[in-house]
Every structure is written in structure tokens, then in C-alpha cells.
BAZAMI-929695 format. One record per residue (C-alpha): residue number from 1; residue in one letter; chain; z, x, y. Coordinates in steps of 0.001 Angstrom, whole numbers, padded with zeros to 6 digits, always signed. Layout:
BEGIN
@resi=NUM | resn=a | chain=A | z=Z | x=X | y=Y;
...
***
This chain:
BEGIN
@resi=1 | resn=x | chain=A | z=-027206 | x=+063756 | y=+043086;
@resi=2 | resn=x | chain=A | z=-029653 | x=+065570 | y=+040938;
@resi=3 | resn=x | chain=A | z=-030186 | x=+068414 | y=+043028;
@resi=4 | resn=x | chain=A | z=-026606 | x=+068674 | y=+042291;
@resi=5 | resn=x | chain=A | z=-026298 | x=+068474 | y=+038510;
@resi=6 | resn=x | chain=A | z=-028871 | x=+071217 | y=+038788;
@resi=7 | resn=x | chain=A | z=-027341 | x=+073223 | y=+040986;
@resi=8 | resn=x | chain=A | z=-023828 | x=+072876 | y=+038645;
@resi=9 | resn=x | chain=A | z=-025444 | x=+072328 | y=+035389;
@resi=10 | resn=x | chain=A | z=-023081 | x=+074576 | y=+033598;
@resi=11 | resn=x | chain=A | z=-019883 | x=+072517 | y=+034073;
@resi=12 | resn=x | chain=A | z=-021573 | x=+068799 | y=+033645;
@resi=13 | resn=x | chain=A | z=-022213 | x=+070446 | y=+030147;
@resi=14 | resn=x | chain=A | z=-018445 | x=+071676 | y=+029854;
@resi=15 | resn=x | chain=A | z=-017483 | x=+067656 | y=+031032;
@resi=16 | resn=x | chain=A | z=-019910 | x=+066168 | y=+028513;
@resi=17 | resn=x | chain=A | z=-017428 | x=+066873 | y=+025484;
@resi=18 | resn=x | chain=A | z=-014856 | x=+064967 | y=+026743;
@resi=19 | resn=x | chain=A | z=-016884 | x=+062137 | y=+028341;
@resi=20 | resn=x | chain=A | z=-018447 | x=+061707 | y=+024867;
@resi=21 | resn=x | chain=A | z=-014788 | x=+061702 | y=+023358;
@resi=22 | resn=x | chain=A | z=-014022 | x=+058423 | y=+025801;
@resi=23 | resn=x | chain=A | z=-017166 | x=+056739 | y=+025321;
@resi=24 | resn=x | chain=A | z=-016684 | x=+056992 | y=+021242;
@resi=25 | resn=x | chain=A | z=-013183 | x=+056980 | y=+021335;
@resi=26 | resn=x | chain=A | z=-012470 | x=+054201 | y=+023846;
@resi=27 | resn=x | chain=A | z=-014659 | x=+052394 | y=+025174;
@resi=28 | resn=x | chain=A | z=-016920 | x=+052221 | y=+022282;
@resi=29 | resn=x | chain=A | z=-014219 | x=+049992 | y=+020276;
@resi=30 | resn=x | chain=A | z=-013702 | x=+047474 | y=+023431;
@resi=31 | resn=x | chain=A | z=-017049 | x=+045829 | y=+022207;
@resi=32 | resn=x | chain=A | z=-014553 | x=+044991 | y=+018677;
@resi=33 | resn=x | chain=A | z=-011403 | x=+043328 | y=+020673;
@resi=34 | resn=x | chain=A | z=-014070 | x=+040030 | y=+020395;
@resi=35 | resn=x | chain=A | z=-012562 | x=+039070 | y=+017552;
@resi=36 | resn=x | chain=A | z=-009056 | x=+037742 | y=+018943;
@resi=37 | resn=x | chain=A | z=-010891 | x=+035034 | y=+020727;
@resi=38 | resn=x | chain=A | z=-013005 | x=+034428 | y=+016694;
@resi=39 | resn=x | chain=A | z=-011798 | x=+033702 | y=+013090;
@resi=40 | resn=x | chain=A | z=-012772 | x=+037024 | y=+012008;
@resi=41 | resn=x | chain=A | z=-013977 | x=+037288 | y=+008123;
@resi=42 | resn=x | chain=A | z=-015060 | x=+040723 | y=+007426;
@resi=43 | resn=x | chain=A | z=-017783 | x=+039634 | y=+005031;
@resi=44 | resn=x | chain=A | z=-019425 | x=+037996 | y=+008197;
@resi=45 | resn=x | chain=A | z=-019097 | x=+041161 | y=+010570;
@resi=46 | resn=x | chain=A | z=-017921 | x=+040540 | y=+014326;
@resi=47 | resn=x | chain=A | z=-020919 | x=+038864 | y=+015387;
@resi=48 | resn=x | chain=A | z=-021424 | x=+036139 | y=+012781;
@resi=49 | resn=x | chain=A | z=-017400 | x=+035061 | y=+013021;
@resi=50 | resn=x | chain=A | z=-016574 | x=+031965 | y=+014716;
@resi=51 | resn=x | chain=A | z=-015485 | x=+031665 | y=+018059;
@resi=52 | resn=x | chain=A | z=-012025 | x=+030072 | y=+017924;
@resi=53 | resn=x | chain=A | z=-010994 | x=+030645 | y=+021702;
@resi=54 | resn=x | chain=A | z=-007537 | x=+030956 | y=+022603;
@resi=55 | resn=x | chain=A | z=-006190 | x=+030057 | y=+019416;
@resi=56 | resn=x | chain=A | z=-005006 | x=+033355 | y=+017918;
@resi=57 | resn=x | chain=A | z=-003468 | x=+033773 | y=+021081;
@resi=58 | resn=x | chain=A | z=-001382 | x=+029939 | y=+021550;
@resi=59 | resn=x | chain=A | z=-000638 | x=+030691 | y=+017700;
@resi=60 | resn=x | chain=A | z=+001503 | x=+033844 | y=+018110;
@resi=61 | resn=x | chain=A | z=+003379 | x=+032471 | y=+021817;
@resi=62 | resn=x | chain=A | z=+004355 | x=+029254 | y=+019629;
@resi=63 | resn=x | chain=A | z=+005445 | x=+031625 | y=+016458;
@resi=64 | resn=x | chain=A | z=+008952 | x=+032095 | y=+015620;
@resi=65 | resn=x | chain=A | z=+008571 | x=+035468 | y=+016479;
@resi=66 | resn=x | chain=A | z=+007507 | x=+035414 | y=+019166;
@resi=67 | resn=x | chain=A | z=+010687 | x=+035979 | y=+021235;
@resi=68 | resn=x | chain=A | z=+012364 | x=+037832 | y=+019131;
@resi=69 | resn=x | chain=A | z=+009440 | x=+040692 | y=+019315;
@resi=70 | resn=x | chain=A | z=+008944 | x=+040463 | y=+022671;
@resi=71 | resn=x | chain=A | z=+012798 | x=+040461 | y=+023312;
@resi=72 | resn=x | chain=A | z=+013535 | x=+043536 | y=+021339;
@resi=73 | resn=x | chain=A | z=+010217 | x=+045443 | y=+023142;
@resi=74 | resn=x | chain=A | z=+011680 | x=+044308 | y=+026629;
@resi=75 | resn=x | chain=A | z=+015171 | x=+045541 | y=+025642;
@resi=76 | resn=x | chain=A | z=+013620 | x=+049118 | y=+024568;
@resi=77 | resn=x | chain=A | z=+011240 | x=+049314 | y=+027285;
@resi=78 | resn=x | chain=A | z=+013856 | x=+048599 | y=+030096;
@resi=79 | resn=x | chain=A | z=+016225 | x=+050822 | y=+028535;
@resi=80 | resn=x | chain=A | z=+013863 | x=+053764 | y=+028141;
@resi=81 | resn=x | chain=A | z=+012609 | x=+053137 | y=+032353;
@resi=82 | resn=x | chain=A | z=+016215 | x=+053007 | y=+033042;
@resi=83 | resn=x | chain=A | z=+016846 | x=+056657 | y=+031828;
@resi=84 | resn=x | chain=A | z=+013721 | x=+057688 | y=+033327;
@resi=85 | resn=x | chain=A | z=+015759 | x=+060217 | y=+035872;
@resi=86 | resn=x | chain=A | z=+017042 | x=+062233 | y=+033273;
@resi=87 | resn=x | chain=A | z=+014085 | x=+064877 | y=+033253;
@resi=88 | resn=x | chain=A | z=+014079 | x=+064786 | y=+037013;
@resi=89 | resn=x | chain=A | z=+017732 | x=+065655 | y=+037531;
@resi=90 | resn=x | chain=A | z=+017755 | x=+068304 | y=+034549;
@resi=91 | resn=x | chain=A | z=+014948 | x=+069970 | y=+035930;
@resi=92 | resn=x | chain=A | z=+016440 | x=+070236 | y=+039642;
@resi=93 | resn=x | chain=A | z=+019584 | x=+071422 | y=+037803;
@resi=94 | resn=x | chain=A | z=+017282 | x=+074246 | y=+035225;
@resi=95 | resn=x | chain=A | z=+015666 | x=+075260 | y=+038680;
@resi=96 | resn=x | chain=A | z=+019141 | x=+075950 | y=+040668;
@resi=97 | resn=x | chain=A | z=+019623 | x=+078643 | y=+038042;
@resi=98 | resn=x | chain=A | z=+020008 | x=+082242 | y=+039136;
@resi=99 | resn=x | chain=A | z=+020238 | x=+084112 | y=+036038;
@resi=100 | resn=x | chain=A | z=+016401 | x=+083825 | y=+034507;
@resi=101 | resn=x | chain=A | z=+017182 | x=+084739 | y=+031204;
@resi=102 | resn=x | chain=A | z=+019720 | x=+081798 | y=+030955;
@resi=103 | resn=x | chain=A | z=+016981 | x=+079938 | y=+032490;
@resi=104 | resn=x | chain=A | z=+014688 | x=+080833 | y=+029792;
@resi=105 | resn=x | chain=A | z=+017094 | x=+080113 | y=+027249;
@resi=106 | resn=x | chain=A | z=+018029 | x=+076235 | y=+028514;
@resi=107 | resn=x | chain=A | z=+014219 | x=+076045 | y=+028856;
@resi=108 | resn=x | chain=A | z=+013602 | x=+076848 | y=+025348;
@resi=109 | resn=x | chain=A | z=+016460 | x=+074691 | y=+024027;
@resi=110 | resn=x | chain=A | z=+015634 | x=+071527 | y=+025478;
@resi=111 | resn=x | chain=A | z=+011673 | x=+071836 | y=+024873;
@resi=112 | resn=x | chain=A | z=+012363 | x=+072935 | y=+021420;
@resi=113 | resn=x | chain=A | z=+013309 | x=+069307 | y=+020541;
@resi=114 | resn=x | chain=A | z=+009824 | x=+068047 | y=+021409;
@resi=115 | resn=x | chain=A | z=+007514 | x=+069603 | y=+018480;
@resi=116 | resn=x | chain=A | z=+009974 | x=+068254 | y=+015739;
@resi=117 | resn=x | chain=A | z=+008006 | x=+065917 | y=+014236;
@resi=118 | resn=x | chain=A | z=+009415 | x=+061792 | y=+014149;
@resi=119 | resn=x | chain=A | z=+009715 | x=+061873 | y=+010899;
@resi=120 | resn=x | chain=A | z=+011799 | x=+065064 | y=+010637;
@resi=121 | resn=x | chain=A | z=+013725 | x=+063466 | y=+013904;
@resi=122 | resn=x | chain=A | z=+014506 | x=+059793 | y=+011763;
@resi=123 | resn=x | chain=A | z=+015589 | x=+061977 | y=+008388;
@resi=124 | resn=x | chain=A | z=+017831 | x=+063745 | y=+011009;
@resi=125 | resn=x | chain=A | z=+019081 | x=+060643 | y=+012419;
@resi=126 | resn=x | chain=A | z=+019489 | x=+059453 | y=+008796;
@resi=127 | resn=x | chain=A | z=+022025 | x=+062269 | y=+007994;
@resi=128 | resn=x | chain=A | z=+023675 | x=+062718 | y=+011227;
@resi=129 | resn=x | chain=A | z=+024346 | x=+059082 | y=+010668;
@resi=130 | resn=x | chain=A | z=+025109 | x=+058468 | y=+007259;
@resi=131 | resn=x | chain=A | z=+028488 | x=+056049 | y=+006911;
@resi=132 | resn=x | chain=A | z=+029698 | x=+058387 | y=+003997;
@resi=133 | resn=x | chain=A | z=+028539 | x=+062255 | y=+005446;
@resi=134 | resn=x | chain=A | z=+027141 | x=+062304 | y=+008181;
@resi=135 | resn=x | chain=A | z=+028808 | x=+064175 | y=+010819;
@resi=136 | resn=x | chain=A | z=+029500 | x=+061568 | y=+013148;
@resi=137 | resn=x | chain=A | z=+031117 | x=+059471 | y=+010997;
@resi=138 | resn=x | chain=A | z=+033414 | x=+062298 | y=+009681;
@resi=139 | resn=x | chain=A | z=+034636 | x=+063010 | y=+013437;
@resi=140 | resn=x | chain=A | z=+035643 | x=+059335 | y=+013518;
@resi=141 | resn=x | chain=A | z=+037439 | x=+059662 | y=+010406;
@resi=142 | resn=x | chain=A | z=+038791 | x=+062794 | y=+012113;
@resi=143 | resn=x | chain=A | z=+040157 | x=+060432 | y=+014880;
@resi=144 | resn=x | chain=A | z=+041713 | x=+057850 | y=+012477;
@resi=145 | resn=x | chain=A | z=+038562 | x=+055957 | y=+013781;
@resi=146 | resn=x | chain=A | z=+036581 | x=+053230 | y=+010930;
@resi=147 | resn=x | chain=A | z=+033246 | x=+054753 | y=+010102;
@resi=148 | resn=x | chain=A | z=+029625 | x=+053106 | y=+011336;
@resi=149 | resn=x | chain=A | z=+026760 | x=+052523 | y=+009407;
@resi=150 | resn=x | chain=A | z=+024613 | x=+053132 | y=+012674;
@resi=151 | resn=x | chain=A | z=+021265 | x=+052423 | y=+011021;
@resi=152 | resn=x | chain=A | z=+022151 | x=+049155 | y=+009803;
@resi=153 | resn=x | chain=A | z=+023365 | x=+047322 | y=+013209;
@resi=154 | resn=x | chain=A | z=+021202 | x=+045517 | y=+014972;
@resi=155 | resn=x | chain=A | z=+023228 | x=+046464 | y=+018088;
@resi=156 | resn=x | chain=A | z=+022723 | x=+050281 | y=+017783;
@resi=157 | resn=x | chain=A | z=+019446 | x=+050087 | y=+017299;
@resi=158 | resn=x | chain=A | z=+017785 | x=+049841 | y=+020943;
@resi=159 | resn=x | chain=A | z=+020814 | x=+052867 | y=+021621;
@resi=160 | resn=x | chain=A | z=+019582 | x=+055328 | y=+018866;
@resi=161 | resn=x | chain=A | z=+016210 | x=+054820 | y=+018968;
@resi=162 | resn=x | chain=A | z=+016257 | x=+055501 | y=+023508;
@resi=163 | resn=x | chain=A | z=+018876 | x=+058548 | y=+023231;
@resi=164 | resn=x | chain=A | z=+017096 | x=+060061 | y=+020099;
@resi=165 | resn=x | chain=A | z=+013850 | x=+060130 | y=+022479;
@resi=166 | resn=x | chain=A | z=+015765 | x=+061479 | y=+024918;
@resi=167 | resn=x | chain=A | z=+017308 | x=+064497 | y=+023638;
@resi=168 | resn=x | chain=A | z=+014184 | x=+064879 | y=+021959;
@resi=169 | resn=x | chain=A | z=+011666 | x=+064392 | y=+024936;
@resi=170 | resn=x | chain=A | z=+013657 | x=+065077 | y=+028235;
@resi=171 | resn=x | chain=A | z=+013095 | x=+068712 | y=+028203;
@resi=172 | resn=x | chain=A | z=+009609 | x=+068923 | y=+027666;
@resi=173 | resn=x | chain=A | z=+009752 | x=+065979 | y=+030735;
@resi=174 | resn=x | chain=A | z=+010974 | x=+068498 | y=+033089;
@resi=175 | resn=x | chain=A | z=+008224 | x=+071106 | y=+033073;
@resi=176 | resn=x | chain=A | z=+005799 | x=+069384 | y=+035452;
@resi=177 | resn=x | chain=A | z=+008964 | x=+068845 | y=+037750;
@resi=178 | resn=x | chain=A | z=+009534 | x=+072174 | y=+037663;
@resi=179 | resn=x | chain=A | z=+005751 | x=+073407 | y=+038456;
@resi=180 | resn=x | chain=A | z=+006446 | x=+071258 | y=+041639;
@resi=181 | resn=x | chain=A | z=+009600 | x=+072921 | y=+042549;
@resi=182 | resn=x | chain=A | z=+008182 | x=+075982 | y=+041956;
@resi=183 | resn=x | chain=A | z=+005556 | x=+074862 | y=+044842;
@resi=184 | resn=x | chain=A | z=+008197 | x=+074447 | y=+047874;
@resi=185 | resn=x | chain=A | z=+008424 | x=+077198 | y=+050272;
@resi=186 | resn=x | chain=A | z=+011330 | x=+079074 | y=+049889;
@resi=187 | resn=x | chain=A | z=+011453 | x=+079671 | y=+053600;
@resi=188 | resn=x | chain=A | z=+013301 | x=+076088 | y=+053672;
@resi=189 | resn=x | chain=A | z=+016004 | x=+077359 | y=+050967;
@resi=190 | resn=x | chain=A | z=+016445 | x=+080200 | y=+052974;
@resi=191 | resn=x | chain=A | z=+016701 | x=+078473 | y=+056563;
@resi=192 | resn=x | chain=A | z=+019042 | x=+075517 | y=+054916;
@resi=193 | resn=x | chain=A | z=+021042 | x=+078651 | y=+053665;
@resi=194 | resn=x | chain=A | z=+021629 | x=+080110 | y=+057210;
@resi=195 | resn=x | chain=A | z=+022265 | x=+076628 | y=+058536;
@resi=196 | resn=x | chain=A | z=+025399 | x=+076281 | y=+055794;
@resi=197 | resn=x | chain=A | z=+023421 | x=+073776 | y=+053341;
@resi=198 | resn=x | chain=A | z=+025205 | x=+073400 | y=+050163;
@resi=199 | resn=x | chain=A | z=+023075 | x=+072885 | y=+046703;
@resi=200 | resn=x | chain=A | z=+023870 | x=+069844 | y=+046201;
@resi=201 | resn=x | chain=A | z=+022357 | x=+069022 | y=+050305;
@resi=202 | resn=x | chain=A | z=+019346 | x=+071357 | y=+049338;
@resi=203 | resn=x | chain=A | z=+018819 | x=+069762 | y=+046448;
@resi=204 | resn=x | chain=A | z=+018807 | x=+066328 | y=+047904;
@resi=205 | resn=x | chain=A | z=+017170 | x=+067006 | y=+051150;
@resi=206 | resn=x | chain=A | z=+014618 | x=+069899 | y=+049775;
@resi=207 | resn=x | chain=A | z=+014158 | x=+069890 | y=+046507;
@resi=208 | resn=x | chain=A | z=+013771 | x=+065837 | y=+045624;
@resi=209 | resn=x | chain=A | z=+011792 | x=+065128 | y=+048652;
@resi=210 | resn=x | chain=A | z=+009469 | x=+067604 | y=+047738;
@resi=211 | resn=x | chain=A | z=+008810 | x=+066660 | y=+043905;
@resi=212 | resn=x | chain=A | z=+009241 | x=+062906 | y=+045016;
@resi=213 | resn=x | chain=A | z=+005117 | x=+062358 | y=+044827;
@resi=214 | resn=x | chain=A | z=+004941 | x=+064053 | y=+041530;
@resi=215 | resn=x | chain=A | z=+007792 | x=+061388 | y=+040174;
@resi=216 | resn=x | chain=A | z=+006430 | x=+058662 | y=+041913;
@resi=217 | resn=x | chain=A | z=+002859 | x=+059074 | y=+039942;
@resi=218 | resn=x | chain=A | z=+004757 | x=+059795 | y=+036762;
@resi=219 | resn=x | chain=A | z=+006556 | x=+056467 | y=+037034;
@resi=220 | resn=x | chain=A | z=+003518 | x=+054490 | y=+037531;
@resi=221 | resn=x | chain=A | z=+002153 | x=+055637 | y=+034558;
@resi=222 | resn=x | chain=A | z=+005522 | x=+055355 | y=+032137;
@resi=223 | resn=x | chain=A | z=+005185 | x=+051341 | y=+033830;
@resi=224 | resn=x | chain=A | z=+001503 | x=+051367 | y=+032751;
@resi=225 | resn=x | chain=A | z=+002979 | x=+052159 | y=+029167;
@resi=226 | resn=x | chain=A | z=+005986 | x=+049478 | y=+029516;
@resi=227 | resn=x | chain=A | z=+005490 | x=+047535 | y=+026366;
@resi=228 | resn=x | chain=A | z=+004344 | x=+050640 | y=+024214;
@resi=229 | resn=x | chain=A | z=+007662 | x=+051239 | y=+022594;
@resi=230 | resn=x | chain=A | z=+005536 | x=+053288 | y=+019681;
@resi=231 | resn=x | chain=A | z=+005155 | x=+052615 | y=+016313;
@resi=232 | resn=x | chain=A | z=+005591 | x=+055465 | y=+014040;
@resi=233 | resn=x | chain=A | z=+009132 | x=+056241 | y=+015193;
@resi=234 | resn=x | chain=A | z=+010561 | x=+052126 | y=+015535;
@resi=235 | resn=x | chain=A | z=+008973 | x=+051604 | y=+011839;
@resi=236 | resn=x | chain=A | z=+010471 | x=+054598 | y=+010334;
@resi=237 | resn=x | chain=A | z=+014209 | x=+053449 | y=+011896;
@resi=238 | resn=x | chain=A | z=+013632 | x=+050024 | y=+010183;
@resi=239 | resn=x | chain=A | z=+015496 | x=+048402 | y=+007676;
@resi=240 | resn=x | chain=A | z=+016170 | x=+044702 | y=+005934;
@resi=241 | resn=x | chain=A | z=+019617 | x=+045313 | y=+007842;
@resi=242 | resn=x | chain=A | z=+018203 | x=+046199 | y=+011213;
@resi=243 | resn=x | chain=A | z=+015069 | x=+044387 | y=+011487;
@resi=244 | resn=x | chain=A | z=+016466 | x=+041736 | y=+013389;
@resi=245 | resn=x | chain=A | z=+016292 | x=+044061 | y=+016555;
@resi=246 | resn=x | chain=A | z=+013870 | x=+046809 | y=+015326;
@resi=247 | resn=x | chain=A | z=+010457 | x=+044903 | y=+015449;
@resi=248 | resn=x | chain=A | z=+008356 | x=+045626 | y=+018138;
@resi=249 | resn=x | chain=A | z=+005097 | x=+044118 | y=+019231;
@resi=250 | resn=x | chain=A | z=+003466 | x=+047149 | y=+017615;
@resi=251 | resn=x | chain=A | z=+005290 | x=+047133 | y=+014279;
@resi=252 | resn=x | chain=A | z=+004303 | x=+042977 | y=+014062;
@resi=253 | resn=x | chain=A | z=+000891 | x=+044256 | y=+014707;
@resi=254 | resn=x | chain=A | z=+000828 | x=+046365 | y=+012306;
@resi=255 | resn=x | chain=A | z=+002483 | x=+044311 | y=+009719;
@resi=256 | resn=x | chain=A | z=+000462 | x=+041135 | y=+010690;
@resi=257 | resn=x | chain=A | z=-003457 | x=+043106 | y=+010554;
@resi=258 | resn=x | chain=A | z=-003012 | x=+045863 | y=+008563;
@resi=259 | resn=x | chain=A | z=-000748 | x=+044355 | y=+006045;
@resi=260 | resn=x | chain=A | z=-001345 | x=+040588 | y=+005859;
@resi=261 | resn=x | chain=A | z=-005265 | x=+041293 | y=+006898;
@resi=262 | resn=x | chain=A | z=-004683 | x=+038888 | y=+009575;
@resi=263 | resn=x | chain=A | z=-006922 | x=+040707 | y=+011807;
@resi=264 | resn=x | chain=A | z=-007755 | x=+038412 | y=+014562;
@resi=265 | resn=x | chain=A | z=-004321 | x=+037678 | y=+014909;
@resi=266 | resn=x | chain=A | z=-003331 | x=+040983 | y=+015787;
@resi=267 | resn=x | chain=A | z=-006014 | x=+041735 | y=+017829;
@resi=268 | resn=x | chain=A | z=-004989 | x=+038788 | y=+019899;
@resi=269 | resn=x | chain=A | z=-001459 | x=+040009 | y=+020170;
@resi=270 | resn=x | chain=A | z=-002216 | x=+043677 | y=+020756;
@resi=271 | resn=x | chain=A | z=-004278 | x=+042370 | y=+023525;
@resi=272 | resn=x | chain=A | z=-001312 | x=+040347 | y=+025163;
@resi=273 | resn=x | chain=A | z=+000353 | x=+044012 | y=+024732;
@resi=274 | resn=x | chain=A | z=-002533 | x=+045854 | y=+026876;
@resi=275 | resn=x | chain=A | z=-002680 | x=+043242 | y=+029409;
@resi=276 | resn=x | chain=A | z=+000488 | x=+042909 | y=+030313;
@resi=277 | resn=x | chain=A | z=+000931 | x=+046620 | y=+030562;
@resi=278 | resn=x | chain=A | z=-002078 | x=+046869 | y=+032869;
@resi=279 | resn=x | chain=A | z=-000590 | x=+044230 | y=+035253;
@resi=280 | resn=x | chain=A | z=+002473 | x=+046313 | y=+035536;
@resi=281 | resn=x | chain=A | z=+000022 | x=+049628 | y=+036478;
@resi=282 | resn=x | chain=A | z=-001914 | x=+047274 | y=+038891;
@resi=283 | resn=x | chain=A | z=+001465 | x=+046290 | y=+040571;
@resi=284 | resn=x | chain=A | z=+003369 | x=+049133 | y=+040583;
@resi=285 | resn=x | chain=A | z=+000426 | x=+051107 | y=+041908;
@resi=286 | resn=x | chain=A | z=+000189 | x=+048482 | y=+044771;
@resi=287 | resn=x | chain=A | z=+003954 | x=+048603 | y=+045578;
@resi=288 | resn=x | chain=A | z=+004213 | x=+052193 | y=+045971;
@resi=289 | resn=x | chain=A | z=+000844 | x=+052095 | y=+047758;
@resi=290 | resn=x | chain=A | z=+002513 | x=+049566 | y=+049838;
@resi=291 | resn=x | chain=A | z=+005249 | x=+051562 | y=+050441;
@resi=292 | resn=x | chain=A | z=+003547 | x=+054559 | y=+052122;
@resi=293 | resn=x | chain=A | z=+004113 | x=+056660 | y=+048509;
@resi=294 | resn=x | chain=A | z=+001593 | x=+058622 | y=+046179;
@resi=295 | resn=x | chain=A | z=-000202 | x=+056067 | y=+044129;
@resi=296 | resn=x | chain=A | z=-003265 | x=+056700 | y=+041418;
@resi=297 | resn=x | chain=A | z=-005814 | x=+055145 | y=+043490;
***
């Protein structure tokens, strides 16, 4: 092994950056998540708190809101896995384009979505959706239709907040779909061609095969993220009206640490968060392992 390093010197040095960055960055403050098993005081420091157990964790499981934030985190996060084909299918349709400069353009215009910032995207969602001018409500009024204040139902909430992502994520979603398309032989287009293969049976028998691995690791890893609905975006959408169905497990961890200094608390409960997440990678990994598909490991 060190004959090695010596030999290759050069790019252990270009690694060491980023292995620094992790050991800082992320494993360096796994020595702090001590403190949802203590009654953390920050005048005593981590070490000198008091153990307290399980506490912080039987105290947010018998809270009030307890269901209701992991309710409206399951309802996002199932809703946001259930539209997870949406990049896959738009890229095998942006890939059975012939004309390249249309295929530039559609490229452009659903990536450009992506580097609008979220709080650009919720001011946009704020107009688009106002009950007095925003344009949506004006074509129902066009339609003899009563106008919606959108942002302040509960019941559009989960609907707004997935779609938003959607048109403002899918695109950007499709371009390591279509670096895998781009891999297939086009020997097999040209042979299913000859043989009198329609797109539609290329596509299905070609083209999805092909990328299948690619979306099989890429689902694994949007499980491993399950209850990470955000923050930034889900706190910017909420409201007195709305709250009801707007807060998250990482908005109540926010509010609940940050805001009420209840830091062990939300240590605790932002712990729950990363667990259960990493039980869905662990299982989801083994199924498709199981299942003779690409896995991580």
C-alpha cells in the first residue's frame, strides 16, 4: 500500500481536499449528535451535560405533533417518489428527437428552471397564485369558475409544493438519463429499424432496458433521502393558514432548536429523521440487490 501512494502520490494529494472536506464537514460534527441522548445547557459544553437517555426522543413520539409532522413529511415524500418517472420518460422522449436544434432548445427550457433560486420560485408561486391577480385565478374567473387562494389551503399544499419541484427540477433530472442513452449502441436502433420496431417498441425494449441500472441507483438514493422534504422551500410556502399541512420534520426542527433553543430536542428528532432514512437506503439497496438489479454496494 505504500509503495503505492508513492508510486501515485500526485492524485492522493488531488483526493486529500475533498477527504478533508468530509472529515470537517461530516463526520467531524457526528461526535455533537451526543446531545439528544443529554439535557444539553450550552454553558456546560457537550461533555459536562447530563445524560438523559431516551428522553428527548419518548418526548417528541408522545408530542402533539408528532403525527401531524410526520404525516405531512410522509404525504410529501410519497408524493414526490411517486412522480419519480417523470425525468426518465422526458428524457427518453428529448432523446427520440431528430431535429438537434429543437433538441437543444427543449434541453435548455426545462434545465433553465433549475438555477432559479427557491425563493425567486415561492415569490413566483405567490403571484401566479394570488386569489385577486394572479393568473390562474383570472383564467378561472375566465371560466365563470370561483377563484382559490392556493397558498392558504391546507389541501393544496403537498400539490404545489411536489409540481413546483417538478417543473422546476425534472429537466435538470434528465441529463444523466440522457448520458446513458447516449451510451447504447446504435447498431440495436438500427437492426430494430430493419426488423419494423416502432419507437414506442424501441423505446421500451432498447432504450429503458438500457438506462434501467442508472434509474435503479438513482432511486435508491431519492429513498435514502425519503423524509428530507427540505427546508428552505416548505418554510418559505408557510403560512398561519397553511401550517396545518406545511410543517415538516425539518421546519419543527428548525423551529424547536434554532428558535425555542431547545437543542437537544431537535437533535433527537433530526436523528429519528436520519435513521429512518438510512433504513430505507439499507432496504432498498438489499431489495434491488435481491432482485438481481444494480445496487450501491
Amino acid at each position: 500500500m505504500l509503495n503505492r501512494w508513492k508510486r501515485h502520490y500526485e492524485l492522493y494529494l488531488l483526493l486529500l481536499p475533498t477527504l478533508l472536506y468530509f472529515a470537517v464537514f461530516e463526520y467531524g460534527p457526528i461526535y455533537g449528535l451526543q446531545i439528544a441522548f443529554k439535557n444539553f445547557a450550552p454553558f456546560k459544553g457537550i461533555s459536562g451535560s447530563p445524560w438523559v437517555g431516551f428522553d428527548n426522543f419518548l418526548r417528541f413520539f408522545d408530542s402533539y405533533k408528532f403525527w401531524d409532522v410526520l404525516v405531512n413529511t410522509l404525504t410529501i415524500s410519497v408524493y414526490e417518489l411517486l412522480l419519480f418517472p417523470i425525468p426518465v420518460i422526458l428524457a427518453l422522449l428529448i432523446n427520440q428527437l431528430t431535429s438537434k436544434r429543437f433538441k437543444k432548445l427543449v434541453q435548455t427550457v426545462t434545465y433553465a428552471p433549475h438555477f432559479i433560486s427557491t425563493v425567486v420560485i415561492v415569490g413566483m408561486l405567490n403571484l401566479f397564485l394570488s386569489p385577486r391577480n394572479g393568473i390562474i385565478n383570472q383564467l378561472l374567473e375566465t371560466l365563470g369558475l370561483e377563484t382559490i387562494f392556493f397558498m392558504a389551503k391546507p389541501d393544496w399544499f403537498a400539490s404545489i409544493f411536489v409540481w413546483s419541484g417538478v417543473w422546476q427540477n425534472a429537466g435538470w433530472g434528465t441529463i444523466i438519463y440522457l448520458a446513458a442513452l447516449t451510451s447504447i449502441n446504435p447498431e440495436l436502433h438500427e437492426s430494430a429499424v430493419v426488423d419494423g420496431a416502432s419507437k414506442i417498441k424501441r423505446i421500451l425494449y432498447i432504450d429503458l432496458p438500457s438506462i434501467m441500472p442508472t434509474v435503479i441507483v438513482l432511486l435508491i438514493l431519492s429513498v435514502g433521502n425519503f423524509m428530507s422534504v427540505g427546508f428552505e422551500k416548505v418554510y418559505l410556502m408557510q403560512n398561519p393558514l397553511n401550517v396545518s399541512s406545511a410543517e415538516v420534520i425539518q421546519t419543527y426542527v428548525y423551529k424547536t432548536g434554532l428558535i425555542g433553543a431547545q437543542y437537544s430536542y431537535s437533535a433527537a428528532i433530526g436523528m429519528f429523521n436520519s435513521i429512518v432514512n438510512c433504513l430505507l437506503l439499507l432496504m432498498v439497496n438489499f431489495l434491488a440487490k435481491r432482485f438481481g438489479q444494480n445496487s450501491l454496494w
